[in-house]
N, C-alpha and C positions, 0 to 999 in steps of 0.2 A: 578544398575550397580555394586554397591559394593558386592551384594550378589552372583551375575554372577562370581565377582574374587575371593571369597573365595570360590564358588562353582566350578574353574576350579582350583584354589589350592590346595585344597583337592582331587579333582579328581586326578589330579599328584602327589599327595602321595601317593596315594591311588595303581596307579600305579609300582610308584617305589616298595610299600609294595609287590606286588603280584608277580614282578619280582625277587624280594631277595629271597622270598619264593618259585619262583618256580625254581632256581638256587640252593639253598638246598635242596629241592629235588628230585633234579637230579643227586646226587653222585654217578659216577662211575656207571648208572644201568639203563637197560629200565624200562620207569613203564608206566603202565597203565595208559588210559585216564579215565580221571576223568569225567562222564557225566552228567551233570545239566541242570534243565530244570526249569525256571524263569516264574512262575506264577503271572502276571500281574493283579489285579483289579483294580487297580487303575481309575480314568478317570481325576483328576486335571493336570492342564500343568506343574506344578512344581514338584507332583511327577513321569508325562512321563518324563516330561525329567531324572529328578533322575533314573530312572529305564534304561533308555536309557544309560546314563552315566555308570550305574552300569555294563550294561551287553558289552557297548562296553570295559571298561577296561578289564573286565574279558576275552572277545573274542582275544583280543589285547595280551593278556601275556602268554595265549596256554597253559595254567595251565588245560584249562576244556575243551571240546567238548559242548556247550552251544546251548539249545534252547530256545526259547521265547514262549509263551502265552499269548497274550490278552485277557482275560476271563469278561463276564459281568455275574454278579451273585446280587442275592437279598440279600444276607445277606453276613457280613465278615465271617459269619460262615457257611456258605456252603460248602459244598465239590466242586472246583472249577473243578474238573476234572468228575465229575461225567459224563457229556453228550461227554466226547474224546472218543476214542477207546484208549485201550490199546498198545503202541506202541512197536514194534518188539523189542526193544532194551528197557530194563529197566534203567532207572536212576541212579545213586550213592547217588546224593544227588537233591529236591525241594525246593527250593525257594520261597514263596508263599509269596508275597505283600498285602494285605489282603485291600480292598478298603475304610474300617476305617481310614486310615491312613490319608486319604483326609480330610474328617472332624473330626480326631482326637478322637473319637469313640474309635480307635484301636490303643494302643502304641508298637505293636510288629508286625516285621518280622518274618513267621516261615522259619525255617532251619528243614528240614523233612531230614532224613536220619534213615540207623540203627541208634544203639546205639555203640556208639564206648569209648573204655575205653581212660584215655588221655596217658596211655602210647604206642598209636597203631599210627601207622601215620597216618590214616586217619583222626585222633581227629588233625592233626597239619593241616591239610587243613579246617577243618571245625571251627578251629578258627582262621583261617586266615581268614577266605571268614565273620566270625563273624564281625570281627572289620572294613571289610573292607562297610561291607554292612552299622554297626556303623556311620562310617566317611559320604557314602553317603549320609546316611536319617538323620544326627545326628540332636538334636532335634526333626523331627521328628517320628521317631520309633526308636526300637533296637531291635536286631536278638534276636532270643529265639531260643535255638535247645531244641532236645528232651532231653534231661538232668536235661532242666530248666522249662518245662511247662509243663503239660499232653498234651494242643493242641497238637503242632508237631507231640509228639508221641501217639495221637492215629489216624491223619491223617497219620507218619511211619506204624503204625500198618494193617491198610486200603493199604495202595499201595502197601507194601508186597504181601498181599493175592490177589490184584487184578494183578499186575506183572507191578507195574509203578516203584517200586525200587527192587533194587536187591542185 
């Protein structure tokens, strides 16, 4: 029960975090939706529901145009997308849960995107969704984007040429 309330506490920060965020960038200007798509291997109950959590805050604060993926795959190291089709609309940023994470195999979330410099905005979104992703799995994993691992970015570099990011 204890870990249920500091799992719906953080979840509420986690919130509030993304709504500050997505209230500064909103100055004055239409902007572009932001489209993610949350790649699931998981299969433990505690990280569905963490991922479940993850993706309703982030649905919930309109920051992103958000889809989901349950993926079952042999390895955390598969290419999880490999058997989709390529969908008509490319991504901004991937989300990959990598199924390590269940038994601890794997300490990292990837965050797959371009590469974005930190003075571009989109670097302020993609470290927001870093810490927030942080806060869900803490302890259990933490985000890596392409900046900080070769994985991400040579799965970025794969969905480029196949037309899953844009």
């Amino acid at each position: 029960m204890k870990h249920i309330r500091a799992f719906i506490i953080t979840s509420i920060l986690v919130a509030l975090a993304i709504i500050s965020t997505q209230a500064i960038a909103q100055v004055d200007q239409e902007r572009e939706e932001i489209r993610l798509l949350i790649v699931d291997e998981t299969k433990s109950f505690s990280s569905t529901m963490r991922v479940g959590a993850l993706a309703k805050v982030l649905d919930q604060s309109g920051m992103v145009d958000l889809a989901v993926e349950m993926i079952d795959v042999e390895s955390s190291y598969a290419d999880p997308l490999a058997d989709l089709s390529t969908p008509e609309q490319p991504y901004d940023l991937i989300l990959i849960i990598p199924k390590g994470i269940d038994d601890t195999t794997i300490a990292n979330i990837w965050l797959v995107s371009r590469y974005y410099e930190k003075t571009m905005p989109q670097y302020m979104l993609l470290a927001s969704l870093s810490e927030i992703v942080n806060q869900v799995f803490k302890g259990n994993a933490v985000a890596t984007d392409v900046s900080e691992d070769l994985w991400p970015a040579s799965y970025a570099s794969l969905y480029l040429t196949e037309g899953w990011l844009r």
